[in-house]
C-alpha positions as CSV (number, residue, x, y, z in Angstrom):
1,X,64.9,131.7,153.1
2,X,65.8,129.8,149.7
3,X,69.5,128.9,149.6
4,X,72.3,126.9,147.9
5,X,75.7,126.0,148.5
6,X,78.7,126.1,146.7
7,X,81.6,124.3,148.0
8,X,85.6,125.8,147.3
9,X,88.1,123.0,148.6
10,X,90.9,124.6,150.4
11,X,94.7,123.4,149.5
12,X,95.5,120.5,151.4
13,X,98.9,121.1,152.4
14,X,98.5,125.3,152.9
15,X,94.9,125.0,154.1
16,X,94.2,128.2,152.0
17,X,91.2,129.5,150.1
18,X,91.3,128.6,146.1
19,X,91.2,131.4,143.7
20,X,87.6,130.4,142.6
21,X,86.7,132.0,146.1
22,X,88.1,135.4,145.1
23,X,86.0,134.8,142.0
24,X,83.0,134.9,144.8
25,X,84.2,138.5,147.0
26,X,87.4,140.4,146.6
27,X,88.7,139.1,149.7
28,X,89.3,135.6,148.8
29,X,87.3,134.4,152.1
30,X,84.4,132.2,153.2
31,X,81.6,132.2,154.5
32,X,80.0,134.5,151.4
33,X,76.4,135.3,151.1
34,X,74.9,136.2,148.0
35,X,71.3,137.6,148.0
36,X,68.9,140.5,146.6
37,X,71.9,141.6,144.5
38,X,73.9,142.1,148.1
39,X,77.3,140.3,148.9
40,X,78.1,139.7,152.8
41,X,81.8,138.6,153.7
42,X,82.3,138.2,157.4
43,X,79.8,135.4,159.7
44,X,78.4,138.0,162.0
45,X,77.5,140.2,159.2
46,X,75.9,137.1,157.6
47,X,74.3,135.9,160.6
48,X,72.3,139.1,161.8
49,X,71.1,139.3,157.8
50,X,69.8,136.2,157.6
51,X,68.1,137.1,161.3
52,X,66.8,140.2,159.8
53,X,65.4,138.7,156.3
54,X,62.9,136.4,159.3
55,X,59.6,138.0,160.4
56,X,60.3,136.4,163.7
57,X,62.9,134.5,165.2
58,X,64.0,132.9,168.2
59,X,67.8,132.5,167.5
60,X,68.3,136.5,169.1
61,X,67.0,137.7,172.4
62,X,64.6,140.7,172.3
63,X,66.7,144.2,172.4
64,X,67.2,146.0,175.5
65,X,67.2,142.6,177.4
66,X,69.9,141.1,179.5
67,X,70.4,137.9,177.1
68,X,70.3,140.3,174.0
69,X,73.5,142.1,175.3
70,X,74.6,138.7,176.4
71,X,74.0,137.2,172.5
72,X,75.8,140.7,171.4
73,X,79.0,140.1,173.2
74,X,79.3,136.9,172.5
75,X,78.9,137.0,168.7
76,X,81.7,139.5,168.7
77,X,83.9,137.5,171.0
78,X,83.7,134.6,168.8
79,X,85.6,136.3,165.7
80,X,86.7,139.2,168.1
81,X,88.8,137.5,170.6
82,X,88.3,133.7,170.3
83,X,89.3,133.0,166.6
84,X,92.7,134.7,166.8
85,X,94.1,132.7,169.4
86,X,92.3,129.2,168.3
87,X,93.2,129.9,164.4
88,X,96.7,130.7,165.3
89,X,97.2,127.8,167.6
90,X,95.4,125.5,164.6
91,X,97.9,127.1,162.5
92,X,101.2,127.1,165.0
93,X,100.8,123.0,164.7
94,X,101.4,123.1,161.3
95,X,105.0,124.0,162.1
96,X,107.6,122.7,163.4
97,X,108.0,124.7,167.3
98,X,109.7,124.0,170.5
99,X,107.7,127.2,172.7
100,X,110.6,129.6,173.3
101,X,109.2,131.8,170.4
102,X,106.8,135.0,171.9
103,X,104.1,133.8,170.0
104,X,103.9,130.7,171.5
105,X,103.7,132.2,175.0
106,X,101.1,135.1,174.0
107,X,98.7,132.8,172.3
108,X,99.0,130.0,175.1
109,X,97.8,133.2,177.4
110,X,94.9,134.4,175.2
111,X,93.9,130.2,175.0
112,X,93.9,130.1,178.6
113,X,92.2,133.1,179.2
114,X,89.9,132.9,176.8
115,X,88.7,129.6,177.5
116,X,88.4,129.8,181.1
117,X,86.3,132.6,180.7
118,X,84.2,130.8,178.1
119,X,84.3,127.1,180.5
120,X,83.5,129.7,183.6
121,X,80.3,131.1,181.7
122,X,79.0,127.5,180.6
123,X,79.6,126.5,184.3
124,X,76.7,129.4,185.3
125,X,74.0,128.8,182.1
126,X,73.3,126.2,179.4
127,X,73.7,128.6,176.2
128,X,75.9,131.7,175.9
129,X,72.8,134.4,176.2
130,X,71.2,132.4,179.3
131,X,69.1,129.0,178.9
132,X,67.7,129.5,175.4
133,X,70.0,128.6,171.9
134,X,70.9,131.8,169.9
135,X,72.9,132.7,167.2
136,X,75.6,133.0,169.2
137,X,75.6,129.4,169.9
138,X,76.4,128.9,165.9
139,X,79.3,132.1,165.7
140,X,80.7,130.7,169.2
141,X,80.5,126.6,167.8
142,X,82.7,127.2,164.7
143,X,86.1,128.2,167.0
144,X,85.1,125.8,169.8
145,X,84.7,123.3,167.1
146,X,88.2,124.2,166.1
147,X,89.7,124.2,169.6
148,X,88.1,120.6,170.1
149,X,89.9,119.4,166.7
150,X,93.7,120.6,168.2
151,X,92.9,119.3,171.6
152,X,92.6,123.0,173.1
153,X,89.4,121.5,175.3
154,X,90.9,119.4,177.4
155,X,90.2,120.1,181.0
156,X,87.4,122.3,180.2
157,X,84.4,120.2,181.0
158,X,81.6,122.6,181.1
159,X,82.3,123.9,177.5
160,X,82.8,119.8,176.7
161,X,79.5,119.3,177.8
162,X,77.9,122.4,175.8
163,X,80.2,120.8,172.8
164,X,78.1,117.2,173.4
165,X,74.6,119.0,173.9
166,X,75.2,120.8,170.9
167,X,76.6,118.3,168.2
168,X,73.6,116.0,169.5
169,X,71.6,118.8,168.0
170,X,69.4,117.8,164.6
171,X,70.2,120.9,163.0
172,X,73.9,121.0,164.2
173,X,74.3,117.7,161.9
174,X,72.7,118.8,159.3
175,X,74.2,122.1,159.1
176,X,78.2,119.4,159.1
177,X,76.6,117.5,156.7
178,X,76.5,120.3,154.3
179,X,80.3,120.6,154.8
């Protein structure tokens, strides 16, 4: 699949999406994909398109298998359940806070439960659907990949590890280089 990329700097200081984003989709957001006259908002959506324009692929396990329903909840968990707390915490540092406040407790519960439940799975299989990479390994990256940044992996040394295996990863690099 053809593609190119067109790069929107977020505000330094506020971190937010530039109006030349909205200019993209009506919801001011990224990651956008524009093809055959169709406009996806939202990285799931975009990642089972782009798995459905290939003939054949390898990045999701065959339907009705045990690693497709695997690959299925964890897609979902990645922007379901993982990206509130990580964003939040990302977003939490930006502030001055001291941890009485209820948001500070409820997040630092969904962290921990979250990622002990994500460090617990790792601990069991290499990759998130069982021993072979899927899409899943990309939604799940992007919010682990935030975690790591705000120090939210500490302690965790089984999702460390899957972290290491998968930044040593050709494509993961040249996917970062791209920005």
């Amino acid at each position: 699949m053809q593609y190119e990329v067109e790069h929107h700097q977020r505000d330094e200081q506020t971190r937010l999406a530039p109006a030349s984003l909205g200019q993209v989709h009506p919801l001011n957001k990224a990651p956008v994909i524009e093809h055959n006259g169709l406009k996806i908002c939202e990285s799931g959506a975009i990642v089972e398109y782009i798995l459905d324009q290939a003939k054949q692929s390898h990045l999701r396990p065959e339907k009705g298998t045990q690693a497709y329903y695997q690959y299925l909840e964890w897609c979902h968990f990645a922007e379901g359940s993982l990206a509130l707390p990580v964003i939040t915490s990302l977003l939490m540092q930006m502030e001055r806070r001291d941890g009485s406040q209820a948001m500070d407790g409820y997040i630092a519960k969904e962290l921990n439960l979250d990622l002990s439940f994500i460090d617990a799975t790792l601990s069991k299989q290499r990759y998130f659907a069982g021993e072979q990479f899927s899409a899943a390994e990309i939604m799940m990256t992007v919010s682990l990949d935030i975690a790591l940044s705000v120090n939210l992996i500490e302690n965790r040394p089984h999702i460390s590890r899957y972290l290491a295996d998968i930044h040593g990863r050709s494509a993961y690099q040249k996917a970062r280089a791209y920005g």
